[in-house]
C-alpha positions as CSV (number, residue, x, y, z in Angstrom):
1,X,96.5,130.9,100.6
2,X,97.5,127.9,98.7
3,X,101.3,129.2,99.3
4,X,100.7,129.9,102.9
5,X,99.9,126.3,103.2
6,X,103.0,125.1,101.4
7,X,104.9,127.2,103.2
8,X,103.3,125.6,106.5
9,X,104.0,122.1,105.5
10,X,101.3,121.3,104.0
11,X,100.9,118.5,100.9
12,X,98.6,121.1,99.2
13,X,96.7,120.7,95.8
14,X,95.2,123.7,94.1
15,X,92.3,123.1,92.3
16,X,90.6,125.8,88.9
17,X,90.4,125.4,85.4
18,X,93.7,127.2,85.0
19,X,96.7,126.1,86.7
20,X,98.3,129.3,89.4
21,X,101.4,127.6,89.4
22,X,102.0,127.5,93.0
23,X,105.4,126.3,93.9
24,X,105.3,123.0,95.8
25,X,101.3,122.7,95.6
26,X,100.3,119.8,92.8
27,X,97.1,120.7,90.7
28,X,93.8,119.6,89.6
29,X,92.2,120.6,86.5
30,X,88.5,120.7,87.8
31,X,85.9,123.1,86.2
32,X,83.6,123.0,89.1
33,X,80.4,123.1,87.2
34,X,80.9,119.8,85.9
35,X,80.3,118.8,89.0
36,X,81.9,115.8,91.5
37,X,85.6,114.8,90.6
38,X,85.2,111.1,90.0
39,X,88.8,110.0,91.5
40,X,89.8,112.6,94.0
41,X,92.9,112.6,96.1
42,X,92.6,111.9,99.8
43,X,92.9,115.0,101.6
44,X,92.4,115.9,105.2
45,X,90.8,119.5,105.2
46,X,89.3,121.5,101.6
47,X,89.6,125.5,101.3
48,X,86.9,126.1,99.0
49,X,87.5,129.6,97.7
50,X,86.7,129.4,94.2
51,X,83.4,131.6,93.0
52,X,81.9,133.8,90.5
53,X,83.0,137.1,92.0
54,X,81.5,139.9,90.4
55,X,78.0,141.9,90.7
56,X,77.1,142.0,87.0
57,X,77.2,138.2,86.7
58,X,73.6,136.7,85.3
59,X,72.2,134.3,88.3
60,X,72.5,131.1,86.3
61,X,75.8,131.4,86.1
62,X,76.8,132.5,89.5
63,X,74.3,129.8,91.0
64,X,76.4,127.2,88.9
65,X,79.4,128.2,90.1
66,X,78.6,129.5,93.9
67,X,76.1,127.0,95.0
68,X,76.3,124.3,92.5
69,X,80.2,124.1,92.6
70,X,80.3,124.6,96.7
71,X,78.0,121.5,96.5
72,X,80.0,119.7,94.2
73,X,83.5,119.8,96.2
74,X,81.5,119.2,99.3
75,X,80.4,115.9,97.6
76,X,83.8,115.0,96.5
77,X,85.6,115.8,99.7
78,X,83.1,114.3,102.4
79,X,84.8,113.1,105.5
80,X,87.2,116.1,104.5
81,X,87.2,119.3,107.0
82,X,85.4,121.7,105.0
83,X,86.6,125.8,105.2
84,X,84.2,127.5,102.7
85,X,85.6,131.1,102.0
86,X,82.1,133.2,102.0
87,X,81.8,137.0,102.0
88,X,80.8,139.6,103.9
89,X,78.0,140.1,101.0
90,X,76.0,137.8,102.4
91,X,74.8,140.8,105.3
92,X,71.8,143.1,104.3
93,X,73.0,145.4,101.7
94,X,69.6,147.9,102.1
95,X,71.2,148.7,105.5
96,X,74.3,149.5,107.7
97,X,76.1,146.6,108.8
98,X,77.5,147.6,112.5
99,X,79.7,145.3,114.6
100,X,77.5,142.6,112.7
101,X,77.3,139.6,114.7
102,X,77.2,135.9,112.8
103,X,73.7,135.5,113.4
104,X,72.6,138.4,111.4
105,X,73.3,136.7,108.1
106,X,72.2,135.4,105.6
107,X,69.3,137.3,104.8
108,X,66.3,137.3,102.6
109,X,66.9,140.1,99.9
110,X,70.2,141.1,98.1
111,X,71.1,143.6,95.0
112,X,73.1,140.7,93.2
113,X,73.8,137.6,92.0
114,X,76.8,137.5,94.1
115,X,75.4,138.0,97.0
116,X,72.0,136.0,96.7
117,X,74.6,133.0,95.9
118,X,77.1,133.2,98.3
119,X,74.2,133.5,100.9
120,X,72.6,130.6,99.5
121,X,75.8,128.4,99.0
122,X,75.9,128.9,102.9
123,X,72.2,127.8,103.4
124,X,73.2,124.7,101.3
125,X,76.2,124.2,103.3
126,X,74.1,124.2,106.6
127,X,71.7,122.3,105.5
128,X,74.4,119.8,104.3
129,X,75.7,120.0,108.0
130,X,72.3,119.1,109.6
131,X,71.0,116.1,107.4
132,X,74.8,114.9,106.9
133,X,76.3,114.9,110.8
134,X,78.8,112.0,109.9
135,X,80.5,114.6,107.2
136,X,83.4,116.5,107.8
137,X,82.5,119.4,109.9
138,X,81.7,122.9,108.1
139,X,84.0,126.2,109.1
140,X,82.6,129.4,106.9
141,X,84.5,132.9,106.9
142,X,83.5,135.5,105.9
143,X,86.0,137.9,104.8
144,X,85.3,141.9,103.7
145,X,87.2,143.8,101.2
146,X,90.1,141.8,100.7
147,X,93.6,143.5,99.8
148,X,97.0,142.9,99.6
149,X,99.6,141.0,97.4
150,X,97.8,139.6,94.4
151,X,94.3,141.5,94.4
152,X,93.0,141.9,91.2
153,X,89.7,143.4,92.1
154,X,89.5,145.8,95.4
155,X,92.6,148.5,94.8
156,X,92.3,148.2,91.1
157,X,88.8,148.8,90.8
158,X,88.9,152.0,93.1
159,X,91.8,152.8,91.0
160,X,89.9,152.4,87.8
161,X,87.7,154.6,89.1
162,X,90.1,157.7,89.4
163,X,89.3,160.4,86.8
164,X,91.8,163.0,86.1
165,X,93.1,163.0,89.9
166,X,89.1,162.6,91.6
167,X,88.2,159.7,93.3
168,X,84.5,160.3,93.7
169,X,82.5,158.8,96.6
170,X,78.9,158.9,98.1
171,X,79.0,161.0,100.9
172,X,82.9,161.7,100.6
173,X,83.8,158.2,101.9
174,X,83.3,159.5,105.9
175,X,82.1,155.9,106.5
176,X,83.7,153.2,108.8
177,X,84.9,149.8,107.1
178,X,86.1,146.7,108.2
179,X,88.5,146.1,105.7
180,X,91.0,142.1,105.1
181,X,94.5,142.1,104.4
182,X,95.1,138.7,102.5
183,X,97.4,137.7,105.5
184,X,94.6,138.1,108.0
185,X,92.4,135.7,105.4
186,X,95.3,133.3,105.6
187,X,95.6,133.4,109.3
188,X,92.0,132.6,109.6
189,X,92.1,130.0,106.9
190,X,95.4,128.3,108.7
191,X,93.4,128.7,112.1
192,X,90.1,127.2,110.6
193,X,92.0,123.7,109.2
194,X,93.4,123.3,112.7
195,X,90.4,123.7,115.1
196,X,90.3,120.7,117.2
197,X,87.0,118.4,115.6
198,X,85.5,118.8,119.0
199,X,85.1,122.2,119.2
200,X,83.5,122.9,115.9
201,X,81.1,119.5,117.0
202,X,80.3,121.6,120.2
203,X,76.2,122.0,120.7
204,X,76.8,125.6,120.0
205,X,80.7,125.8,120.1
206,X,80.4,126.8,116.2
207,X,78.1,130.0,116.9
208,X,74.8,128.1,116.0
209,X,72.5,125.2,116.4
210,X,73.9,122.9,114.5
211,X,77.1,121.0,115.7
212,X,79.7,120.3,113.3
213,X,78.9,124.2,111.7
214,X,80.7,127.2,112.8
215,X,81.2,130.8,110.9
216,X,83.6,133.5,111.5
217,X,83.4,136.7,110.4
218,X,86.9,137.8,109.0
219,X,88.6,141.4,109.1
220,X,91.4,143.4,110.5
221,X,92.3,144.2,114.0
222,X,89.8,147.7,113.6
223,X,87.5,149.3,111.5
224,X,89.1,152.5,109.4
225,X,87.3,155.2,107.6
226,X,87.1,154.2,104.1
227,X,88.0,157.4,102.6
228,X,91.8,157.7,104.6
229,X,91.9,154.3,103.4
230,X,91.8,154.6,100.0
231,X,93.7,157.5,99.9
232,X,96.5,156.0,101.6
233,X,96.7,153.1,99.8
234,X,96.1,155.2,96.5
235,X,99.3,157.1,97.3
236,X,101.7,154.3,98.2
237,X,100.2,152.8,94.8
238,X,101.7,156.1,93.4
239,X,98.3,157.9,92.4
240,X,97.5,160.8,94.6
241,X,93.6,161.8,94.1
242,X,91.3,164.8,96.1
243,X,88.2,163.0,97.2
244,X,84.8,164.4,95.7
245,X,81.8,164.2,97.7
246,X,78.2,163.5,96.4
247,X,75.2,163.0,97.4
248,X,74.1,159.1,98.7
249,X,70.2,159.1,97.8
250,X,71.0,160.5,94.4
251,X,74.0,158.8,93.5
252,X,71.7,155.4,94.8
253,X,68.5,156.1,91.9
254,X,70.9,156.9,89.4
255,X,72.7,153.5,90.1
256,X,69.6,152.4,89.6
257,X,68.7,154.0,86.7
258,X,72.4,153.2,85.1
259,X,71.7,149.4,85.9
260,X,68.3,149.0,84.1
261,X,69.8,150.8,80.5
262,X,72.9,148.7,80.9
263,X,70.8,145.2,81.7
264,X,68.5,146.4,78.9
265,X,71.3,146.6,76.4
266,X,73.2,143.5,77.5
267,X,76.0,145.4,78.5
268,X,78.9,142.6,79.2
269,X,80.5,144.6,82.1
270,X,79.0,146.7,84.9
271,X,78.5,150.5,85.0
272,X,80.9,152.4,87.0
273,X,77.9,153.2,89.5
274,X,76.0,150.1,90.7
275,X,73.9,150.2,93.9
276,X,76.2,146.9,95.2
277,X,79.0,149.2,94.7
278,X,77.4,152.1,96.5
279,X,76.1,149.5,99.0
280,X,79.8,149.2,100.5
281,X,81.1,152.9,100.1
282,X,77.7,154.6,101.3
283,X,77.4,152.6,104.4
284,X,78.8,151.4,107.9
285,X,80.6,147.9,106.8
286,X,81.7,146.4,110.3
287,X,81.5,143.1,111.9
288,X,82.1,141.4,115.3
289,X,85.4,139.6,115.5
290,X,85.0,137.5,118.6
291,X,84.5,134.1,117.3
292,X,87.6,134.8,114.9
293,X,89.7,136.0,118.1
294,X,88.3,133.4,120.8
295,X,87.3,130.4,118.6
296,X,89.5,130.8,116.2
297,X,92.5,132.1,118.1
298,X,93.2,134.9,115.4
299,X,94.9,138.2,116.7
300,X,94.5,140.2,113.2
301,X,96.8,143.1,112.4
302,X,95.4,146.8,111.9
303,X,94.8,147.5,108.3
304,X,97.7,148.3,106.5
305,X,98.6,149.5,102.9
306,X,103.0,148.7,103.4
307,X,104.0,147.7,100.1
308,X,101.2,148.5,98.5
309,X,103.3,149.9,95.2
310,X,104.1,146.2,94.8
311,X,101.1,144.7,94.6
């Protein structure tokens, strides 16, 4: 994203602990736990897409980083427009997720620290909205299954999961999913800093009751079913794999099973079969993309794996 920008124009500065060395972007050493930068730059608009991403992280330490550090650059950016990079984790992961609309998220129950966190970083972000008006105003997006040029954890987590040719998924992977080329996050991101103040201010221009808050779900032009999907983009990746079918309601108490020995034994990394995992290959993942088409003014592409060897 941060080279999209540069390439756009944009005086961009990246902000982690670890420089990415973006060409024509400055950087800021910030460890967003330690909270508030004392002497920020002045900046116009904030894409806050830093966060603990992984479903085996403890919830201290995802709460520090997802809520606490949303909170933190929210606090040093104020007057700043704010574009919070969410997840489409934050929808009920006990249930399909059709067409979801906005609306339908957050929710009260999640398998995870990552999504309990990003779904309360958003509650703290609206919250923020409401009781600070005179803030810069709030866009969330909330991208699913992002892919493309530089992933390091969709493609090469399925591919990890390749075992002597099988790629093995609940219910043979029949399922529809809305999945996010990095381009289509970038053209949501580029769209987001843009939006004219006065439509995200709108009494219910931003999808909800409070003015100066709007969220977007973000995903390609159409949903695909995941299993052509993966094998499509597992080819052009140069692995060709026959898809192995099993069972969803045993494959989900064995996850669960698998989880409690692994928590129980402080295993540092997650099984290969967790019920988050199975919560996104077992079931309908599709969302409603009219506030990222009419509000945001975003045509995405269809889904597609081009390139994919390069990645």
């Amino acid at each position: 994203m941060a080279r999209g920008l540069v390439a756009d124009g944009h005086e961009v500065w990246t902000s982690s602990r670890r420089d990415p060395g973006v060409p024509g972007a400055r950087h800021l050493a910030w460890d967003l736990t330690a909270g508030p930068l004392a002497d920020p730059p002045s900046v116009d608009a904030v894409v806050h897409a830093g966060a603990a991403v992984s479903d085996w992280c403890a919830l201290d330490v995802a709460r520090a980083t997802n809520v606490g550090g949303t909170l933190a650059v929210r606090d040093t950016f104020p007057s700043a427009r704010f574009v919070h990079v969410s997840s489409g984790s934050v929808y009920d992961p006990f249930r399909p997720s059709v067409r979801a609309r906005e609306h339908e998220a957050p929710v009260d129950r999640y398998l995870d620290a990552y999504g309990t966190t990003k779904a309360e970083a958003e509650r703290a972000l609206a919250r923020d909205a409401a009781h600070h008006p005179d803030r810069g105003a709030v866009v969330v997006l909330r991208p699913h299954a992002v892919y493309g040029p530089g992933d390091t954890t969709l493609l090469p987590r399925v591919e990890a999961a390749v075992r002597r040719g099988r790629l093995v998924l609940p219910g043979g992977g029949r399922v529809l999913q809305s999945l996010t080329h990095v381009d289509t996050l970038l053209a949501a991101v580029r769209a987001a800093v843009a939006l004219p103040d006065e439509t995200v201010r709108a009494p219910g221009g931003g999808g909800g009751p409070t003015p100066g808050w709007l969220v977007a779900n973000v995903a390609d032009a159409e949903p695909v079913v995941l299993r052509d999907a993966l094998v499509d983009a597992l080819s052009r990746r140069g692995t060709d794999v026959r898809v192995v079918a099993v069972p969803v309601r045993p494959a989900w108490v064995l996850a669960g099973a698998v989880e409690t020995v692994a928590r129980r034994v402080r295993r540092p990394e997650p099984p290969r079969l967790t019920r988050y995992a199975l919560s996104h290959l077992a079931m309908e993942r599709t969302y409603d993309l009219t506030v990222l088409r009419d509000v945001l003014g975003v045509d995405p592409a269809p889904t597609s794996f081009a390139g994919a060897g390069t990645w």
